[in-house]
C-alpha positions as CSV (number, residue, x, y, z in Angstrom):
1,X,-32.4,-183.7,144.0
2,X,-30.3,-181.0,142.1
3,X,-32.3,-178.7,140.1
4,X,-30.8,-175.9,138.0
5,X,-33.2,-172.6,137.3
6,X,-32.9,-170.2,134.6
7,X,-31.8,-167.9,136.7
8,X,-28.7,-169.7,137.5
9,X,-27.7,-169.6,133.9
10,X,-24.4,-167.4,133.0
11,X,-25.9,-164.0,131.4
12,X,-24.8,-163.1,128.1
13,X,-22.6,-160.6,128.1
14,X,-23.6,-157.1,126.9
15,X,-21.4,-154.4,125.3
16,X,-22.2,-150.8,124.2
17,X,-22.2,-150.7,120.3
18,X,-20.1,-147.3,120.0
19,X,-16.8,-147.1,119.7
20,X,-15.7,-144.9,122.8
21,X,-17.9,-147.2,125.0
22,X,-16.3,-150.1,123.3
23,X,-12.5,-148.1,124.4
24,X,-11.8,-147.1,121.3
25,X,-11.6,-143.6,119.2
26,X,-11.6,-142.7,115.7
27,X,-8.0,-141.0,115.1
28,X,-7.2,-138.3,112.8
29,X,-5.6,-140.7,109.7
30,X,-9.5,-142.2,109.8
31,X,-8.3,-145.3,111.5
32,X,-10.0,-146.6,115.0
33,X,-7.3,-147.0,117.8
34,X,-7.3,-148.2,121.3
35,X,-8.2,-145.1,124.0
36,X,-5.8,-147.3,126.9
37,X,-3.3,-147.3,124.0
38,X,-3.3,-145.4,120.8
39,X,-0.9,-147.8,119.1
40,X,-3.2,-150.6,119.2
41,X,-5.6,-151.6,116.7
42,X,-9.6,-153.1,117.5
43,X,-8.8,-156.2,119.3
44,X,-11.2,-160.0,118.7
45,X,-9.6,-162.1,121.7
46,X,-10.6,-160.5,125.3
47,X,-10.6,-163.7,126.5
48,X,-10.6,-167.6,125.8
49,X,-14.8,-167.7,126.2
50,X,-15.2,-167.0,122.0
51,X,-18.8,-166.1,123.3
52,X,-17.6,-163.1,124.6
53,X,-15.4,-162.2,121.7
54,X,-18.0,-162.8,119.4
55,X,-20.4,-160.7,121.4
56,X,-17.9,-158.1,121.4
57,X,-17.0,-158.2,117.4
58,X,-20.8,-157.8,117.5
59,X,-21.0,-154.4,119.3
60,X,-17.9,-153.3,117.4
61,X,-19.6,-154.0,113.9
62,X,-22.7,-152.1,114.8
63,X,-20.6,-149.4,115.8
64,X,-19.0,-149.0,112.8
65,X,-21.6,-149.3,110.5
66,X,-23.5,-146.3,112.5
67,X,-20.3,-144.4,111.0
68,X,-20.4,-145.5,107.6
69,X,-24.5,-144.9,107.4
70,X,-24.2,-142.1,109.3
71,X,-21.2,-140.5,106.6
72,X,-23.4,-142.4,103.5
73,X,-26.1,-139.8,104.3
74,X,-23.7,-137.0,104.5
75,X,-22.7,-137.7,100.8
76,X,-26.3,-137.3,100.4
77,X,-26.9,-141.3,100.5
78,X,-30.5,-141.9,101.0
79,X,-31.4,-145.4,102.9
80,X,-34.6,-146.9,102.2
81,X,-35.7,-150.1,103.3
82,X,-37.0,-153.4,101.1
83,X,-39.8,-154.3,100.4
84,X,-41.1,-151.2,98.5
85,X,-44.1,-149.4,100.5
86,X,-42.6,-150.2,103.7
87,X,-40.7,-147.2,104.6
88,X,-42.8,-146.1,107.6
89,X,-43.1,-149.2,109.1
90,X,-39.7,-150.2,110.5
91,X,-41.3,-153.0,113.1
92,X,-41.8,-155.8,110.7
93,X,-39.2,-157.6,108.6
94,X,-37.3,-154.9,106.2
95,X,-33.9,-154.8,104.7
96,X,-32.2,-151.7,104.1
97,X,-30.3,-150.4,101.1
98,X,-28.8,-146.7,99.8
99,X,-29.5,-144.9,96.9
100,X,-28.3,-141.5,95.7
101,X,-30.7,-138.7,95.3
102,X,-29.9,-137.9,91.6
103,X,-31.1,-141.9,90.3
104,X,-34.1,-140.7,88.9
105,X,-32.6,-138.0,86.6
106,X,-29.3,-139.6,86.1
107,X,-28.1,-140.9,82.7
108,X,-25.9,-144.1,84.2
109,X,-26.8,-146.0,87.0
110,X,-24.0,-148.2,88.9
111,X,-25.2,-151.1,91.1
112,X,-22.9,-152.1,93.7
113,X,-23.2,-156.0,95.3
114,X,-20.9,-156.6,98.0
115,X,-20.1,-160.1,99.2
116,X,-22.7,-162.3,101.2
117,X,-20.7,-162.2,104.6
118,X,-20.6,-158.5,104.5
119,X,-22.6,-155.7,106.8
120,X,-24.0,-153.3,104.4
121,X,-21.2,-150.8,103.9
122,X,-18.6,-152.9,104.8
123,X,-15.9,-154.1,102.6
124,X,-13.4,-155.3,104.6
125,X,-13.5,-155.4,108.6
126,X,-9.2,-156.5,108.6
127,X,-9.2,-152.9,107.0
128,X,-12.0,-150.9,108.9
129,X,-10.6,-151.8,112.3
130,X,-7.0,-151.9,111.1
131,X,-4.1,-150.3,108.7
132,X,-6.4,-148.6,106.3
133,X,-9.7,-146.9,108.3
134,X,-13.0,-146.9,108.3
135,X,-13.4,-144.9,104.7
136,X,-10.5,-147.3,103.0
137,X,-12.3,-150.2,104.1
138,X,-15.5,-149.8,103.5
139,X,-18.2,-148.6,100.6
140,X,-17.2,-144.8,101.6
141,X,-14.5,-145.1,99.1
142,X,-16.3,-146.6,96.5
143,X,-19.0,-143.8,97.2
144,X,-16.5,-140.8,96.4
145,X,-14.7,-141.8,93.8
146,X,-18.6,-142.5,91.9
147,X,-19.6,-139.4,92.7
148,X,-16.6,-137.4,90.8
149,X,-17.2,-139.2,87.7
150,X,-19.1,-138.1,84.7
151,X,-22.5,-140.1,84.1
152,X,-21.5,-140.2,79.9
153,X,-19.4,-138.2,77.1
154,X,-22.6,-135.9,77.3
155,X,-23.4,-135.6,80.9
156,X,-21.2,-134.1,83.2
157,X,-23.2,-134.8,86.3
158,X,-22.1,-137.5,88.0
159,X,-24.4,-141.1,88.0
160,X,-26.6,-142.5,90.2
161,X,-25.6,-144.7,92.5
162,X,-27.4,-148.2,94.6
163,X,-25.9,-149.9,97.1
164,X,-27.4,-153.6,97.5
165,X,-27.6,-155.3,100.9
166,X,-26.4,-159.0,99.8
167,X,-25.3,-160.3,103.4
168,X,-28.1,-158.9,106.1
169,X,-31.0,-161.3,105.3
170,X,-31.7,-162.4,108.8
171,X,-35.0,-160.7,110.4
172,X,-33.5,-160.0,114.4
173,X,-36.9,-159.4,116.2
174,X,-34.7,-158.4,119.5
175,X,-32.9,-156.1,117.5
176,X,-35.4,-155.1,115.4
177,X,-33.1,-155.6,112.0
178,X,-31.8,-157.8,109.6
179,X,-28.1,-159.5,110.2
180,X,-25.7,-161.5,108.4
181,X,-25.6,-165.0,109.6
182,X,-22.5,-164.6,111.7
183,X,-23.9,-161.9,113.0
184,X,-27.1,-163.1,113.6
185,X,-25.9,-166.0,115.7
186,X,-23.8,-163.4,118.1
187,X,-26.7,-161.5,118.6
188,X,-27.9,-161.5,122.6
189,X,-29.5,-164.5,123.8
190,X,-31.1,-165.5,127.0
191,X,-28.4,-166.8,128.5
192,X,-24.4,-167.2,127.9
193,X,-24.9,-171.0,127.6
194,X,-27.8,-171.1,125.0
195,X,-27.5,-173.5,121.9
196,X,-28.3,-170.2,119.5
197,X,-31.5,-168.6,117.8
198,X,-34.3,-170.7,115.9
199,X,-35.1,-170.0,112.7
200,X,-38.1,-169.8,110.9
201,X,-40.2,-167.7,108.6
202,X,-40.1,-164.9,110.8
203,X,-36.8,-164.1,110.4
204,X,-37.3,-163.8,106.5
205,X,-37.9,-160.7,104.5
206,X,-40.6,-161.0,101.8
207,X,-38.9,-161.0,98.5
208,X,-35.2,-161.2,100.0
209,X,-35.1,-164.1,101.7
210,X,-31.3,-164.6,100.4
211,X,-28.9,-163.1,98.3
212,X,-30.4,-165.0,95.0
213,X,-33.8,-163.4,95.7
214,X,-32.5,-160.0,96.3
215,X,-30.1,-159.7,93.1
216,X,-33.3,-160.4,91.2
217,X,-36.0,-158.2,93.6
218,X,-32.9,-155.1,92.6
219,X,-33.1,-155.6,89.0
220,X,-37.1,-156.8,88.9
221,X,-38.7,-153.8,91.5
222,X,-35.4,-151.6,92.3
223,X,-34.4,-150.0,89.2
224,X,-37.4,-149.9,87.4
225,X,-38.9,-148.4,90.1
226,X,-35.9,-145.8,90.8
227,X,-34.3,-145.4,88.1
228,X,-35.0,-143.9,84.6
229,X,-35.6,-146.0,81.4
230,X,-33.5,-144.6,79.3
231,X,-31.2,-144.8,81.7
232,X,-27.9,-147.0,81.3
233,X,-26.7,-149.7,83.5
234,X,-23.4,-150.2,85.4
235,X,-23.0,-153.1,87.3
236,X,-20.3,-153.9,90.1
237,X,-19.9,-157.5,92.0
238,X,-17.4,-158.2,94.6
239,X,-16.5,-161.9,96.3
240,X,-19.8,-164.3,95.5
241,X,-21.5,-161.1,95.3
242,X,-20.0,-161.2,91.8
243,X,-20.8,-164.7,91.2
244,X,-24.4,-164.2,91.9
245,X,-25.4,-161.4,89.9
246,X,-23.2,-163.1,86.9
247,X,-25.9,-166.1,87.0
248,X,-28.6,-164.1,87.5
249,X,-27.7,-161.9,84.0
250,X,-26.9,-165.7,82.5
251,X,-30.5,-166.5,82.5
252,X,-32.0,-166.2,79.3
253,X,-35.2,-164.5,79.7
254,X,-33.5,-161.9,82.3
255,X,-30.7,-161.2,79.8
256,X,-33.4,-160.6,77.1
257,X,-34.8,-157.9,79.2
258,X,-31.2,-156.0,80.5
259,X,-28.6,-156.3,77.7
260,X,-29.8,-153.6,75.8
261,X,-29.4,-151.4,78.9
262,X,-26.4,-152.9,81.0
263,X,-23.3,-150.9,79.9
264,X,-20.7,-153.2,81.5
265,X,-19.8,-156.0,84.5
266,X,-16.7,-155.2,87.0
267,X,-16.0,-158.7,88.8
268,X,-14.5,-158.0,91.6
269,X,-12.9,-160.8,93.2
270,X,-15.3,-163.4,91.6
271,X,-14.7,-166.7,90.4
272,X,-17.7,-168.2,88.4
273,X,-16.1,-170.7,85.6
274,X,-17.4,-170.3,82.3
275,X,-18.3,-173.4,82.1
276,X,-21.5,-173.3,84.7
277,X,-22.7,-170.0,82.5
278,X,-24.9,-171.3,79.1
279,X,-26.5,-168.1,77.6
280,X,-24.1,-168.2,74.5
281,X,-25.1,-164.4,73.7
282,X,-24.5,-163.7,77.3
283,X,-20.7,-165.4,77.2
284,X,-19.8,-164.3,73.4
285,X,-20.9,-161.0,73.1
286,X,-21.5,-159.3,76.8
287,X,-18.7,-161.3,79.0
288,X,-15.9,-160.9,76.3
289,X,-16.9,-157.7,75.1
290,X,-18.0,-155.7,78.0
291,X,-16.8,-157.4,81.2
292,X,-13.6,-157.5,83.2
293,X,-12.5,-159.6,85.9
294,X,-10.1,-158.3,88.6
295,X,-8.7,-161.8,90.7
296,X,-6.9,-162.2,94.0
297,X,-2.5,-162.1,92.3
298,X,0.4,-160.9,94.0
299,X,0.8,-158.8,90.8
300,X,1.0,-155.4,90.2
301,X,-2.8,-154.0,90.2
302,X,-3.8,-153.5,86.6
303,X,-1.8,-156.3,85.5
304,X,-3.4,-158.3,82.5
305,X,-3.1,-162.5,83.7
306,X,-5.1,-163.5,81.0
307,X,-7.6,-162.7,78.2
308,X,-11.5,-164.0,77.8
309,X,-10.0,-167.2,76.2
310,X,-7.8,-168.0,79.6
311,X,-4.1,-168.4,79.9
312,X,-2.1,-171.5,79.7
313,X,1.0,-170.0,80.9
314,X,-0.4,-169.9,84.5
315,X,-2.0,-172.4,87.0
316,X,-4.2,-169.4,88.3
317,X,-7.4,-170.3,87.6
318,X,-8.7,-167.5,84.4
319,X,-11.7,-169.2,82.8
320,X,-14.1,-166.7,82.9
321,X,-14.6,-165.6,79.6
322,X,-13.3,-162.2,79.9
323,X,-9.8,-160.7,80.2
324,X,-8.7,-160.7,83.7
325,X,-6.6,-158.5,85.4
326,X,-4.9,-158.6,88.9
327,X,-6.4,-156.8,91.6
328,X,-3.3,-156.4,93.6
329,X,-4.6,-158.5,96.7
330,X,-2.5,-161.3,96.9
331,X,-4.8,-162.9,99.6
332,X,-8.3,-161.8,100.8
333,X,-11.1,-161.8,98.8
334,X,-12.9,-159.0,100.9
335,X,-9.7,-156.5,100.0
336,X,-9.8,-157.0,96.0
337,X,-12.0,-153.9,95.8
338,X,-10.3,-151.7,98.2
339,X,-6.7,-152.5,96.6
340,X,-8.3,-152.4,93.0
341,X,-10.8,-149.4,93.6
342,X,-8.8,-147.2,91.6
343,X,-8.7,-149.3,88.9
344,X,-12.1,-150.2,88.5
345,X,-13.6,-147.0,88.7
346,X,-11.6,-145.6,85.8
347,X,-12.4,-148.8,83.5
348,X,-15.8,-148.0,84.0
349,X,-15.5,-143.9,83.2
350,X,-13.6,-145.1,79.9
351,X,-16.8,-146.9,79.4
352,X,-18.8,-144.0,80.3
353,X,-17.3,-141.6,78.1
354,X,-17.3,-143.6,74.9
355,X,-18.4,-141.6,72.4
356,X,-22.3,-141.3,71.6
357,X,-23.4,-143.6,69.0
358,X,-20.6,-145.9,69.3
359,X,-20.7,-149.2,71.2
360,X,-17.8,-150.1,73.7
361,X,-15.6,-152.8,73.0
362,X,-12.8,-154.8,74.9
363,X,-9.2,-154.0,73.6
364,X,-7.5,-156.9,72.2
365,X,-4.6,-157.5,75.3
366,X,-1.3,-158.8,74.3
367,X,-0.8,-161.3,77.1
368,X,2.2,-161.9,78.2
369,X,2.0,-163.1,81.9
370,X,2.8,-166.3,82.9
371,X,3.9,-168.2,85.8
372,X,7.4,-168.3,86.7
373,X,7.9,-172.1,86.4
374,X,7.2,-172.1,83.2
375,X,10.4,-169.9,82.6
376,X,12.8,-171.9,84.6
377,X,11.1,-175.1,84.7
378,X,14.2,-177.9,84.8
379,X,13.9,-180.5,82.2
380,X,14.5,-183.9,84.5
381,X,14.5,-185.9,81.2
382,X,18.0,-184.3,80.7
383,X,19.3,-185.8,84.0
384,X,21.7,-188.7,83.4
385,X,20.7,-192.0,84.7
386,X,23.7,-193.2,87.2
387,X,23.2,-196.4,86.7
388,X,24.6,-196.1,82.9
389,X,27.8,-195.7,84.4
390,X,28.1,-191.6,83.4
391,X,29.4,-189.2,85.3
392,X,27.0,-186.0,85.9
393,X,28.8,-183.0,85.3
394,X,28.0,-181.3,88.6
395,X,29.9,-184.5,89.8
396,X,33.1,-184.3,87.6
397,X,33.1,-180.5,88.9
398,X,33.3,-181.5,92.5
399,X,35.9,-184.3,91.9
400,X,38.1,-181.8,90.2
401,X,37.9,-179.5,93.1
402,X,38.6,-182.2,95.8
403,X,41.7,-182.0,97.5
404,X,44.3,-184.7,96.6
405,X,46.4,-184.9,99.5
406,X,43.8,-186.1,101.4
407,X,44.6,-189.8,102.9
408,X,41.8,-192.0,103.2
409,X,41.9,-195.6,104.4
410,X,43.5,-198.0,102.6
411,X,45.5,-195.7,100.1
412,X,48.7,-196.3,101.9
413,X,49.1,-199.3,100.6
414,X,48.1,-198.3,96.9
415,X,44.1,-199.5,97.4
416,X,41.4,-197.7,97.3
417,X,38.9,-197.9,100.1
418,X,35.9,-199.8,100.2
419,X,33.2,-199.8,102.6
420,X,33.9,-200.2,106.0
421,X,31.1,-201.2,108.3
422,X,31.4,-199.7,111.4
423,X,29.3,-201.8,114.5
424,X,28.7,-201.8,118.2
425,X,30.4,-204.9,120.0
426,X,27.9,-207.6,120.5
427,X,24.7,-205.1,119.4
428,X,24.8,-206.7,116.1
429,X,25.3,-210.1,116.9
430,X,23.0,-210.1,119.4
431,X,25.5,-210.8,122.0
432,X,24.5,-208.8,124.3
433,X,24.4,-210.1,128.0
434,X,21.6,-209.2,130.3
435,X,22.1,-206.6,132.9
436,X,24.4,-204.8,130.6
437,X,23.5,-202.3,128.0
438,X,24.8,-202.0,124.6
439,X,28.6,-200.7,126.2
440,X,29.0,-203.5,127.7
441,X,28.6,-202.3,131.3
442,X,26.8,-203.9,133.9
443,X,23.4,-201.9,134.6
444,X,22.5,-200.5,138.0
């Protein structure tokens, strides 16, 4: 009788989560490289077994986010962990987040959510452990560029700063953390071979059991508990990220409680139609006014596609009931910020520094993007039917330009040819003997 012990099972393979154990080093333009080779980027496929790769992307995204925490705390980033009052217990279910040491006395507040299938810190991984580095492609950059700004016309300090955790909502009791899903299901397991990790309750965190929850626990216990009253509200959404915190603000009774105190809405990346939104204060006044959209377009960064009313010129999809402007990421979702960053962060300094007592505004944008097609779309209602008997003109140009000494069939005798039907012997007529194919010739 064959019996199979769970000892017998493949083990799951193991890596070391830093980069030199992983073979790779940190070079001097900030970008990770290969130790064997320095021209080589982080590479996914070791071999065909995706467990393997998977459990090796694992290792390599706990590696680099040791770097970014690790250079969050050295701009002075402080990590504390959700729910509230938790802090020195680290053993049951927490999420982590970063906040800057100046929130409680700072006179504007940005809130950064990043997209759902994002490590906290992480913008882009293409970026991180490719062209770009690990600062490019992740929060860092975000970080720095904050932290040189002025908190309002009449603060020169700069604002305070949280970072939400909107992808790690997994409870890992092996690893004593939370994970993204993707993550989570590359984490180790008993064996190579094993159909994945259960989940239950115990891998939820109390009050952030998903991204919804934690949007609101950030605005409902996070801010109020951090951050002072009188202090003003900048908020940044990236990916679904965006989409997320845009429905929460929707709500009626939550947009009651913030719009006096939310200075403006970067949508990074998002796509939420206007048409799922139903606050009309929140879409008349706050999106039109004091929002801007920033969308995945192989145009120039900065470039207005449309304004809050859309834009019929282009197929692209701008009903969001704000003006929208290209991010310069013609592809990836996960890159909008890091292409855009620049961008962004000055929109919401000239938001900053609007002058005390006055209330920031939207421009009105003269639009004048449109899609290409509709410049040198072909009218096909202009082409001439050939069955009328007309000549196209393309047509009477080639027939000009025809050679006339060329003798075709037939014109030797003054006729012009007709169609000549060329055919196989017999294949047609189905005179074809057997044992000989189609030449006529007898088959071996």
């Amino acid at each position: 009788m064959f019996r199979r012990k769970w000892s017998g099972l493949p083990a799951d393979p193991q890596f070391p989560s830093d980069l030199e154990g992983l073979g790779y080093f940190v070079n001097d333009i900030d970008e990770i490289r290969s130790i064997e080779n320095p021209e080589n980027y982080y590479k996914y496929f070791l071999t065909r077994n995706m467990r393997w790769n998977d459990r090796q992307r694992y290792a390599m995204n706990q590696a680099v986010q040791k770097i970014i925490f690790d250079r969050l705390e050295a701009l002075r980033m402080h990590k504390i962990i959700l729910p509230v009052g938790s802090q020195g217990d680290t053993s049951k279910p927490h999420v982590p987040i970063f906040i800057s040491p100046n929130i409680l006395s700072a006179s504007r507040v940005v809130v950064i959510f990043g997209e759902t299938v994002q490590d906290l810190g992480a913008l882009a991984h293409r970026t991180i452990g490719g062209p770009g580095g690990i600062t490019v492609g992740s929060i860092l950059s975000v970080v720095h560029g904050l932290q040189k700004q002025r908190a309002s016309a009449t603060d020169s300090r700069p604002p305070g700063i949280i970072l939400a955790n909107m992808g790690e909502f997994m409870w890992s009791p092996q690893e004593k953390r939370t994970l993204t899903r993707s993550a989570f299901d590359a984490a180790p397991m008993q064996s190579a071979v094993h159909n994945g990790h259960t989940i239950s309750s115990k891998n939820k965190v109390p009050g952030n059991e998903d991204a919804h929850k934690h949007v609101h626990y950030i605005f409902d216990k996070i801010i109020p508990h951090f951050a002072s009253d009188k202090a003003g509200i900048d908020v940044l959404g990236v990916g679904d990220g965006a989409d997320i915190v845009e429905q929460y603000l929707d709500l009626a009774p939550v947009w009651n409680i913030w719009k006096k105190r939310i200075n403006c809405l970067a949508l990074v990346g998002g796509l939420l139609p206007l048409w799922e939104l139903g606050n009309q204060e929140f879409i008349s006044t706050f999106l039109r006014n004091k929002t801007r959209a920033y969308a995945i377009s192989v145009e120039q960064v900065g470039t207005v596609l449309s304004g809050p009313d859309g834009n019929p010129n282009t197929r692209s999809f701008t009903q969001m009931g704000c003006p929208m402007f290209s991010s310069g990421e013609p592809h990836y979702t996960e890159r909008t910020l890091i292409t855009s960053r620049d961008v962004v962060l000055e929109w919401l300094q000239e938001v900053a520094l609007t002058p005390e007592g006055q209330d920031y505004v939207n421009p009105s944008f003269n639009v004048v993007f449109a899609d290409p097609h509709f410049d040198n779309d072909q009218d096909w209602g202009q082409e001439q039917n050939n069955e009328s008997g007309e000549k196209n003109e393309v047509e009477d140009a080639e027939a000009k330009d025809e050679p006339e000494e060329k003798e075709e069939v037939g014109e030797a005798n003054g006729e012009k040819p007709g169609l000549i039907l060329v055919e196989r012997p017999g294949s047609l007529n189905g005179n074809t003997k057997d044992g000989e194919d189609e030449q006529g010739d007898e088959k071996d």
